[in-house]
C-alpha positions as CSV (number, residue, x, y, z in Angstrom):
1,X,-30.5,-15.5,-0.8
2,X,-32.9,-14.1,-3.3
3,X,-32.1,-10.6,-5.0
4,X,-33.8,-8.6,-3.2
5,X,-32.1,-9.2,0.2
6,X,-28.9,-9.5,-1.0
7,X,-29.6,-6.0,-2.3
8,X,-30.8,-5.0,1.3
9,X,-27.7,-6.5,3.1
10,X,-25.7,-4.6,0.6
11,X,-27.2,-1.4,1.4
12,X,-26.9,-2.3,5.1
13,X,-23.1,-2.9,4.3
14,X,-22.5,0.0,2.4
15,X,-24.3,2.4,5.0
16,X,-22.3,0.7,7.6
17,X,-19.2,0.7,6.0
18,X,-19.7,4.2,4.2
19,X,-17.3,6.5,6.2
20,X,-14.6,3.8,5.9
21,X,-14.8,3.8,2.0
22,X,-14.9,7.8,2.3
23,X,-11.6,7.7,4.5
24,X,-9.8,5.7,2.4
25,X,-11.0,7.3,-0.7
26,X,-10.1,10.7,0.6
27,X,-6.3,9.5,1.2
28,X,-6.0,8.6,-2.4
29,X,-8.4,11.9,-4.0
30,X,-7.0,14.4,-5.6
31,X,-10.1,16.5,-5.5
32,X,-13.7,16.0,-4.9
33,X,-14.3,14.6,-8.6
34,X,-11.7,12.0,-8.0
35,X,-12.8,11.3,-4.2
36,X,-17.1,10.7,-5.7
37,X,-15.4,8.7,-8.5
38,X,-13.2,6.8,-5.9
39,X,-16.6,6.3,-4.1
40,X,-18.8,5.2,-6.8
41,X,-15.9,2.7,-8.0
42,X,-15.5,1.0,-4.6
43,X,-19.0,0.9,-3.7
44,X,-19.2,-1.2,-7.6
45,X,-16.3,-3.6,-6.7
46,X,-17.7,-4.1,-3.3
47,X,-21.0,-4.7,-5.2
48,X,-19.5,-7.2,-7.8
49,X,-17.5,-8.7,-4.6
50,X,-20.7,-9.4,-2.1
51,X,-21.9,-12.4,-4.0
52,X,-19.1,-14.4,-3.2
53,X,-18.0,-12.9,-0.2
54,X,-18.0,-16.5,2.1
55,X,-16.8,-14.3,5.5
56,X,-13.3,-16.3,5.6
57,X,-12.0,-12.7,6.8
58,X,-13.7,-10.3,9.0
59,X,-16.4,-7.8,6.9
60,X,-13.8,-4.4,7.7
61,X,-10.8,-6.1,6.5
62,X,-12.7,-7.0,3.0
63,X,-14.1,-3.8,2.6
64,X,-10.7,-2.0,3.4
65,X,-9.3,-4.3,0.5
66,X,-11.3,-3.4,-1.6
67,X,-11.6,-0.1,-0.9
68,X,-7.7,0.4,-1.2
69,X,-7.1,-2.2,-4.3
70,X,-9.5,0.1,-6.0
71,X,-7.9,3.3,-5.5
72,X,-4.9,1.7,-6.2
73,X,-5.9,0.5,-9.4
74,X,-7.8,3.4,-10.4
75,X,-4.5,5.3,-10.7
76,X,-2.8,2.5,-12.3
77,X,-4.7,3.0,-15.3
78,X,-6.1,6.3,-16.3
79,X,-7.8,6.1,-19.1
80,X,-9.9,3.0,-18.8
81,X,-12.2,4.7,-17.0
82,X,-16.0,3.9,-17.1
83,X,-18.7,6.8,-17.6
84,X,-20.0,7.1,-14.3
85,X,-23.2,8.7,-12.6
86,X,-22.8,9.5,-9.4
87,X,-24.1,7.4,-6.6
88,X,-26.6,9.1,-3.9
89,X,-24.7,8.2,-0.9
90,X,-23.9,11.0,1.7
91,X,-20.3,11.5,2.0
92,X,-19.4,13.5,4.9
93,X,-17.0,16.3,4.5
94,X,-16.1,16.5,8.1
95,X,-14.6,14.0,10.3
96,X,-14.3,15.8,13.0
97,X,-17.1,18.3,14.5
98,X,-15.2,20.3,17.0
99,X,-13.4,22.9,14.8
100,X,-10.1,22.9,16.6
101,X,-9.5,19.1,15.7
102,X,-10.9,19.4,12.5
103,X,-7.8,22.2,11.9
104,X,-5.2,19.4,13.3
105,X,-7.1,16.7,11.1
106,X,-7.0,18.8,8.0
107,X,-3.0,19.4,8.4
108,X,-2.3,15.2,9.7
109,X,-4.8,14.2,6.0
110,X,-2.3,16.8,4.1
111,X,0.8,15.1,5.7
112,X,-0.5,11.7,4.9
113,X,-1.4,12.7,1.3
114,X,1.9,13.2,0.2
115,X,2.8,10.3,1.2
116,X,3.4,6.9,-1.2
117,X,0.5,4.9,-1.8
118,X,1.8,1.7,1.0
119,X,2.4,4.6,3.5
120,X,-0.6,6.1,3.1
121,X,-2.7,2.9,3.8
122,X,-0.7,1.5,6.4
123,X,-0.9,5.3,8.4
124,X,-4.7,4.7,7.2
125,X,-5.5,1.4,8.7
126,X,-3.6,2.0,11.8
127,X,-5.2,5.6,12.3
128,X,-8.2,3.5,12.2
129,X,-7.1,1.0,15.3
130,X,-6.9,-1.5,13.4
131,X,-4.3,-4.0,15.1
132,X,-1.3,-4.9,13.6
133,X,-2.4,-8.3,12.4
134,X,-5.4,-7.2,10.8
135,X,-3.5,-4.5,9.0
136,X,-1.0,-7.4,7.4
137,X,-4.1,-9.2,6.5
138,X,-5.9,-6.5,4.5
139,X,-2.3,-5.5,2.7
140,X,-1.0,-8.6,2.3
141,X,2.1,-8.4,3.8
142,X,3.6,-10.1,7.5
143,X,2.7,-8.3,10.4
144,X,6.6,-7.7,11.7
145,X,7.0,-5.5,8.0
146,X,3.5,-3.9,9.1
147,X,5.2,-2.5,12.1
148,X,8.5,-2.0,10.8
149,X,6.9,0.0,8.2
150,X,4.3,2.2,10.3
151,X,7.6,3.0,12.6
152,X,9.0,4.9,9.3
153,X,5.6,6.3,8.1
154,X,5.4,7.8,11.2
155,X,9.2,9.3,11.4
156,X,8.2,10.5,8.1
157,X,5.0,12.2,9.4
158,X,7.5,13.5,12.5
159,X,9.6,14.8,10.0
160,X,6.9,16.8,7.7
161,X,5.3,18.7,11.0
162,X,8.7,20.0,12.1
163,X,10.1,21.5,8.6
């Protein structure tokens, strides 16, 4: 693949995959600086990844992976952190157009923000459908401590809306 197409499919990837990076971005965001620099430093790994990317795994696992390693490690270590322009991409503020959902979806990403970083992508991922398996795949960890685990994020969650 010459450069120009792979910068096409790239594009075609990011555009496809562009409210997944946001979603998991906005879990880890502090405010809107940190959730555009969040962006901009998955969108680069993702971009340093897709040469070797070989589809052993499905597209949405690798891009959750990387999307979650990054904001992972971006909090990790603080002050190694490039100058960066921002990236043109629109990022949708809103998840939800209906208003009344949006108000529920507001409170549920405030619940889930306060939550550890392992809590807050497994609640992530399985907000997202993903199934069990897939989930284990993208964290790295067996699929009976993925449910195990989503059982007390979600007790947790329980716990939060009634105090």
């Amino acid at each position: 693949m010459n450069k120009e197409e792979l910068e096409k499919s790239f594009i075609a990837l990011v555009t496809e995959y562009q409210r997944v990076i946001y979603k998991v971005c906005y879990m880890y965001a502090t405010d809107e600086y940190t959730l555009e620099e969040l962006y901009q430093e998955t969108v680069i790994n993702l971009w340093k990844a897709f040469p070797q990317f070989k589809e052993h795994s499905r597209v949405s696992t690798w891009v959750y992976r990387i999307a979650m390693n990054t904001c992972i490690s971006y909090f990790r270590k603080p002050s190694i952190r490039p100058l960066t322009i921002p990236i043109t991409f629109h990022l949708e503020t809103t998840l939800v157009d209906e208003e009344g959902k949006n108000i529920y979806l507001r409170e549920l990403y405030r619940m889930i923000s306060q939550l550890g970083k392992l809590d807050r992508a497994l609640i992530l991922l399985w907000l997202e459908d993903k199934s069990y398996q897939e989930i284990a795949d993208i964290m790295g960890i067996s699929k009976g401590n993925v449910a195990v685990k989503i059982n007390r994020v979600k007790e947790k969650l329980k716990k939060m809306s009634n105090a």
